[in-house]
N, C-alpha and C positions, 0 to 999 in steps of 0.2 A: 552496403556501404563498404568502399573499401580501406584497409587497412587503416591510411593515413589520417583520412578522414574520421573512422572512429577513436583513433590514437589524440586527434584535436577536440575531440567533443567531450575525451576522458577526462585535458589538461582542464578545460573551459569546467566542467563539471567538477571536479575535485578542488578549484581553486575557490568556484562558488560554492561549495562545501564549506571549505576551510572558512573563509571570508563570513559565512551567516553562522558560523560560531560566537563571532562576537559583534554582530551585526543582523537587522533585521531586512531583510529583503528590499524593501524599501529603502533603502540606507547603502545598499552598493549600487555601484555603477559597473557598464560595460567596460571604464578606463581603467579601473581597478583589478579587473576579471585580468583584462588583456593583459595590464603590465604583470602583474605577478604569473601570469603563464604564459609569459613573453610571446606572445601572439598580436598580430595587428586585429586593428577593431575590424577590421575589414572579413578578416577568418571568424569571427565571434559574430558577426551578421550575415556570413554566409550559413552558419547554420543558427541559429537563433534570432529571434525580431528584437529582443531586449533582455532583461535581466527577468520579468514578469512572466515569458515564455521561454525561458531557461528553468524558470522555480516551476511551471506546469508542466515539463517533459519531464524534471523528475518525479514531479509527483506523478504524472501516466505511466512512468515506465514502472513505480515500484506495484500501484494498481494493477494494471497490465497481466507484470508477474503472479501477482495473487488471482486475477481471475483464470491465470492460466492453469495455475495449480487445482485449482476449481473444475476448470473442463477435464481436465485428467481425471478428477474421481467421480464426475456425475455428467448425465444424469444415471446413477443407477440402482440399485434396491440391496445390493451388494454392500453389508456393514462394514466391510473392508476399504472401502472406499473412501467412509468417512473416516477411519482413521488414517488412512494413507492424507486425505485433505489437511485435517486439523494437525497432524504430523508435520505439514510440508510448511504449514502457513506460520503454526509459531517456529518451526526452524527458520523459515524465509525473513519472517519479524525479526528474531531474534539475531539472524549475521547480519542485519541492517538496519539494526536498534538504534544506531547513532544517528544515521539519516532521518528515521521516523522521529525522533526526539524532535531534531532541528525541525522542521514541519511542522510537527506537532505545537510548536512555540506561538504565543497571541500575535506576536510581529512578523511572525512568518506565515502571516495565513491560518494557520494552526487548524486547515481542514483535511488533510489527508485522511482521514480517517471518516471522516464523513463523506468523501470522495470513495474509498473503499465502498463504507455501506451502500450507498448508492449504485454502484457496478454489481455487488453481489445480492442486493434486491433486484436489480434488473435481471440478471442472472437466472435467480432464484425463479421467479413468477413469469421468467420466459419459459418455463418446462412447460408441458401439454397440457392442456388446461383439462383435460380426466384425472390430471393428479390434484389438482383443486376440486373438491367435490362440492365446498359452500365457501363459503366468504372470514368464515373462521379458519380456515386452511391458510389464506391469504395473510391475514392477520400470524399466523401461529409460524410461517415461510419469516414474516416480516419481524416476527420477534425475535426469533433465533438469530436473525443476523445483526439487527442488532444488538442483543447481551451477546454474541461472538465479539463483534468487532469493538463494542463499548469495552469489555475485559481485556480486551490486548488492549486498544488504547490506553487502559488504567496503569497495565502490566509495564506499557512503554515505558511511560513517565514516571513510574516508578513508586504508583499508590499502592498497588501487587507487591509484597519481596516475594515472588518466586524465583522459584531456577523453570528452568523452557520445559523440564520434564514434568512437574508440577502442574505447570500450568495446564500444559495439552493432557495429562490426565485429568484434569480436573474441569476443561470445556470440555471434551469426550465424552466425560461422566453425563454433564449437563445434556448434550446433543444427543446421547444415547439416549436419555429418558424423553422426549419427545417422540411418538408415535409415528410410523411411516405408515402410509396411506398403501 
């Protein structure tokens, strides 16, 4: 993408930020988007079909980023790794807390986070299936990601008073006492 083009998607992006602060997804339009980032509607459908695929690019991209931080530490047996992950992902939450709030909200969807779980279950139980030995492996993959991703979710919203360093000592703690195979 170049320059200009990502420089328009920042305007289009941050205005639809601003804007589902005190609006729910539903509740803005493209004409809203455009005039406050002085754009024609015409550049806001050149890269997006609506305001509903504008809210699912950023919800993919902040996923995206999380499974990316994911293939960086695994698959590997290397305990270093998990804390390099759980390091990267509540740092990654954490400079992007405002955004996951927004998202997180019943009028916006309020599924990004179960859009996460769902990437890093995929993720998860795509490794080699020798590291599944029975069907409680599958199960014990699928619990860990979800009490991961259920605690930040809590952390987001602000059920948690932690600080970020807290936190990821404290799922680390958690993910370290689970067995590796």
């Amino acid at each position: 993408m170049d320059r200009r083009a990502a420089r328009t998607r920042r305007a289009i992006r941050e205005t639809f930020l601003t804007l589902l602060q005190n609006k729910g997804v539903g509740q803005i339009t493209v004409a809203e988007i455009t005039r406050l980032s002085d754009l024609g509607r015409g550049t806001f459908y050149l890269h997006y079909k609506d305001v509903f695929d504008l809210y699912d690019s950023i919800e993919s991209e902040l996923c995206d980023d999380l499974v990316r931080l994911f293939d960086e530490a695994y698959p590997s047996s290397d305990p270093k790794n998990l804390i390099k992950f759980v390091d990267g992902m509540t740092r990654y939450v954490d400079e992007n807390r405002d955004i996951f709030m927004l998202l997180t909200r019943q009028e916006n969807k309020g599924q990004v986070f179960a859009s996460i779980k769902k990437a890093f279950n995929k993720k998860v139980l795509a490794q080699p299936p020798e590291l599944y030995s029975y069907v409680f492996d599958v199960v014990e993959a699928m619990f860990a990601v979800s009490g991961v991703v259920g605690v930040i979710e809590e952390w987001v919203v602000g059920e948690l008073p932690l600080s970020r360093r807290q936190l990821y000592r404290m799922v680390l703690r958690v993910l370290i006492r689970i067995p590796r195979r």
